[in-house]
N, C-alpha and C positions, 0 to 999 in steps of 0.2 A: 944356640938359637933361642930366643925369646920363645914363647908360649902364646900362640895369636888370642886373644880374649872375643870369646864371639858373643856380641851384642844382642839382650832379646828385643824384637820388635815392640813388646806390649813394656819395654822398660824406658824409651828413649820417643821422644817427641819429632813429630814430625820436622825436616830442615825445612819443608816446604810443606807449608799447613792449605795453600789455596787450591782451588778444583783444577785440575790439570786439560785444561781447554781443548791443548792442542788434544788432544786424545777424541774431543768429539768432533772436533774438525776430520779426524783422518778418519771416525767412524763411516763422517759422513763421502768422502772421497772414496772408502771401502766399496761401501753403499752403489755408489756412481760406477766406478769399474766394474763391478759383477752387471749390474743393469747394463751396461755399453757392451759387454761382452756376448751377454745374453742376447740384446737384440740385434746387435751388428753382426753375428756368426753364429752363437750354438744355437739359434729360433732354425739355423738349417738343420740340423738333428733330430729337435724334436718335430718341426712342420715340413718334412720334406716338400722339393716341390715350391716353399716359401722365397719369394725375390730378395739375394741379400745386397745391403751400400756396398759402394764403392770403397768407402770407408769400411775399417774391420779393426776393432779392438778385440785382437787375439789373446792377450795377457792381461782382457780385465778380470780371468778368475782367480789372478793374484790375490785381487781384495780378498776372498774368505781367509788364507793365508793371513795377511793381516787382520784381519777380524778376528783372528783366531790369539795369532799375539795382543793384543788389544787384549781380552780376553784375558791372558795369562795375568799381564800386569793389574786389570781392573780385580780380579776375584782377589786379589792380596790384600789391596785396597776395602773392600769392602766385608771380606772377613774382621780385619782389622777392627772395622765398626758395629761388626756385629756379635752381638753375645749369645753365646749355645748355634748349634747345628736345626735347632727347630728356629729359631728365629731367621737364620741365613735361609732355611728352605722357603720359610713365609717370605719373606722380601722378594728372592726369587721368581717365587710364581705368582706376586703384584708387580714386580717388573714386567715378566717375561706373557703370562697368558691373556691377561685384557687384548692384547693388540695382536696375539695369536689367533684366538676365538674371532674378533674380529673380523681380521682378515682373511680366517676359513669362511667366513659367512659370505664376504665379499666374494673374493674368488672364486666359491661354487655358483653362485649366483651369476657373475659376470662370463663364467665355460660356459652354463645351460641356455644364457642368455644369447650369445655370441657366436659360442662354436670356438673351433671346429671341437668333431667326437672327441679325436685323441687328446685334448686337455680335459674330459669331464669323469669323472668319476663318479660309481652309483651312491643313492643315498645310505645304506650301509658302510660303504669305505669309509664315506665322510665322516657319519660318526662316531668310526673308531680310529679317527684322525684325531681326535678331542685330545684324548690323554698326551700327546706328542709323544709314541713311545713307539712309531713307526719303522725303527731301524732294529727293535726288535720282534716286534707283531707280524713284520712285513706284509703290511697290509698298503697297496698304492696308495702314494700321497695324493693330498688334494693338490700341492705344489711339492716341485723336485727340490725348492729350495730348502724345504725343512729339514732336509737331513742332517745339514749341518746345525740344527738347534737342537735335533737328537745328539750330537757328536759336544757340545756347548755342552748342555745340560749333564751328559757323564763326566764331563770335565769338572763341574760343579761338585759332583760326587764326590770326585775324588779328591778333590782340594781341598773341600771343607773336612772329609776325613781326615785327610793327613793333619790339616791345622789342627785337629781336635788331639790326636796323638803326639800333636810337637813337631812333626819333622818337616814344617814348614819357616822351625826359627832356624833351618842350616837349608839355604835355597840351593846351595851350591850341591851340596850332597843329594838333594830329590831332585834334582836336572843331570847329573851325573851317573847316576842310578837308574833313571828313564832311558837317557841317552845309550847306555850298557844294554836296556830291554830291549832297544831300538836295534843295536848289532847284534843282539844273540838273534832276534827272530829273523835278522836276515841271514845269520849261519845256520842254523837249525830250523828242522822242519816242523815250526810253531804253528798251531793251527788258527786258521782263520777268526772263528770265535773269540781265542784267545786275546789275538791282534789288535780286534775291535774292543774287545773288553777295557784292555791297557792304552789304545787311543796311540799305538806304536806309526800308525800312518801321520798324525797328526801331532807327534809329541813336539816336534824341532819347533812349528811354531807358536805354539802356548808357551813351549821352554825360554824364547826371546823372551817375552813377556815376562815371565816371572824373574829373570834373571836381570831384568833394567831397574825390575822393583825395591831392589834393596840399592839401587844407588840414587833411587829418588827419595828413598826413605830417610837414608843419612847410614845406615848399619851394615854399607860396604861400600869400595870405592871401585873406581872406573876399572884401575890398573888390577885388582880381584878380579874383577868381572870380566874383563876382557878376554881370559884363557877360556871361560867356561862359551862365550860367543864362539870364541874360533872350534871348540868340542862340535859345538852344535853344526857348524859349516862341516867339519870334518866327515861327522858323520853324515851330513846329507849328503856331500858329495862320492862318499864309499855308498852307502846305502841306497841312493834313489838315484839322481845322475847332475849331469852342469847346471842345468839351468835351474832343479833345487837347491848345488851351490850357491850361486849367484843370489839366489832371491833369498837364499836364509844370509848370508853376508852382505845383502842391500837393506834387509828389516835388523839385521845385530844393530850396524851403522844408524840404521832410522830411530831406534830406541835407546840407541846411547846419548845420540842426540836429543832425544823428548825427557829424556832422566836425568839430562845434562841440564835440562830449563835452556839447550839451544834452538829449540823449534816453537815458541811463542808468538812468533810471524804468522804462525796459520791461524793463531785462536782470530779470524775476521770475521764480520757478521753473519756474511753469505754461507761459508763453511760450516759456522757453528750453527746458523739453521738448517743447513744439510746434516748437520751432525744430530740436531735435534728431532730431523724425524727419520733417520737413517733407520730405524727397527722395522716401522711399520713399514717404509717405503721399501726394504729387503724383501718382506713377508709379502707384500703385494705387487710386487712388478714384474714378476715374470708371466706368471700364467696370464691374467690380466693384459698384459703389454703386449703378450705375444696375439692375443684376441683382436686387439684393436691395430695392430699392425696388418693382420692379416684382411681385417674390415676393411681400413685404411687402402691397402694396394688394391681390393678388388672394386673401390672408385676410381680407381688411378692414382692413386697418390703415387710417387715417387719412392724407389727404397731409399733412396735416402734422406728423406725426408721424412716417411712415416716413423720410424724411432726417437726422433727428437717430439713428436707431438705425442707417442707414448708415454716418452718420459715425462711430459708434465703434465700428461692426465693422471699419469701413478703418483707424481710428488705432490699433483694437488691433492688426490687421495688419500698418501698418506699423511699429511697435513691435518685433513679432516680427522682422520685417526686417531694422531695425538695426540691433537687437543682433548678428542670425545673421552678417550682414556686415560687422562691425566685428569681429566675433571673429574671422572669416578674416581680415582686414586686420594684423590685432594676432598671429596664429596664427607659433610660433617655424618660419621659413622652414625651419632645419634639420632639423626632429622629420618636416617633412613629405618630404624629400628622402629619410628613414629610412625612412620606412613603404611609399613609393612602392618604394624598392629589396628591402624587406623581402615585399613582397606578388606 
């Protein structure tokens, strides 16, 4: 048998050099499904008591799932472009905290203002909500959504180490290695810590992600990659139970196809401006939604109906968001070093 030659990423050109569209389309369909989930069913959880629709999207918390693959495949991608590990950390936290900061300001303001008690938090919590480091301070969030940009942001950690140390130019081996982490801690009595540290609840779907990347990349093909999808089902379905079968073999499918350049049918306007404020609109819609929901039914509004006028008081919100943070992002560094000295 031949000697397989494995290709390094920083040696061989992009087969597909354009911004990969569909990927903000599905952020933004992510986006949509946790918020539909949220308000159409778990608003009973947190506001007991709360009127729920007729309507029930019970499987919108799928999306973090995919946000989470999403995820896998983008931090390849943008390692890729970025040089040294201090550079990737800066990019990240001009990505990620504008529209973080943001939308803790929003949403504390919109609890105290709104109600009820149980969404507010003292001003203490709040500001040791700042650092986003609440999955290990354990200090209550401003929103229950951030956990998961605690759960992101380790992810970060650890990928950009691994890229630093190389063993992100063999994907196959660091998802199979994960995958292995993933069935020891459910035979042995691996402790909890641990778990979270290795990201073992959450590896199957970041590993989709990283695993579609080298066949959009050009540096492995379908028929490679397809064993390591079925790994990942496997172990979900011994590990967790069907229906994380199901959903890691419906997202293998969804990103063989986005890797494939067969899902280019989503990059539409409408999506890809869902996709475009899918961050903020995540970061702001629950706590917030669930306020004006609750405002909403005590005029009478309808439960079915008050979650669609949540949703696009949040999407005009995050809207506002965007923009305001992209314009600081885009903002000439030197006009602001002026005014600072000027003032």
């Amino acid at each position: 048998m031949g000697e397989r030659r494995q290709v390094e990423p920083d040696r061989i050109a992009p087969v597909h050099p354009r911004r990969l569209r569909e990927l903000d389309a599905l952020r933004g369909l992510s986006a949509l499904a946790v918020a539909l989930y949220h308000y159409s069913y778990f608003i009973g959880f947190v506001l007991p008591g709360t009127a729920l629709p007729d309507w029930q999207v019970r499987w919108g918390d799928a999306g973090v799932k995919l946000f989470f693959a999403i995820s896998g495949f983008a931090m390849l991608a943008t390692l890729e472009r970025t040089s040294g590990l201090a550079a990737f950390a800066r990019a990240r936290g001009r990505r990620l905290l504008p529209e973080y900061w943001t939308a803790m300001v929003l949403t504390g303001a919109v609890a105290w203002a709104l109600g009820p008690e149980r969404l507010r938090v003292g001003p203490l919590d709040w500001l040791a909500n700042l650092p986003l480091l609440q999955a290990w301070t354990g200090v209550p969030m401003v929103d229950g959504v951030y956990w998961t940009l605690n759960v992101e942001i380790l992810f970060y950690a650890w990928i950009a180490l691994l890229c630093r140390i190389g063993a992100t130019r063999r994907i196959d081996r660091l998802v199979l290695g994960w995958m292995a982490l993933r069935l020891g801690c459910w035979l042995l009595p691996v402790p909890a810590w641990v778990q979270q540290l290795l990201l073992i609840d959450h590896a199957a779907w970041f590993a989709i992600g990283l695993i579609a990347w080298p066949i959009w990349r050009g540096t492995a093909s379908t028929r490679e990659q397809v064993p390591l999808f079925g790994a990942i089902v496997a172990i979900a379905a011994l590990t967790a139970d069907h229906a994380a079968a199901v959903l890691a073999g419906g997202l293998a499918l969804l990103f063989l196809a986005v890797a494939s350049g067969r899902m280019r049918w989503l990059a539409r306007p409408a999506l890809l401006w869902l996709g475009g404020v899918s961050y903020p609109f995540y970061l702001l819609h629950a706590v917030i939604g669930y306020a004006i929901i609750v405002r909403l039914q005590a005029t009478g509004i309808s439960a079915n109906v008050a979650p669609f006028l949540a949703l696009a008081a949040t999407l005009a919100l995050a809207a506002v968001t965007a923009r305001l943070c992209e314009a600081w992002r885009n903002r000439p560094r030197g006009s602001v070093r002026v005014v600072a000295v000027a003032t």
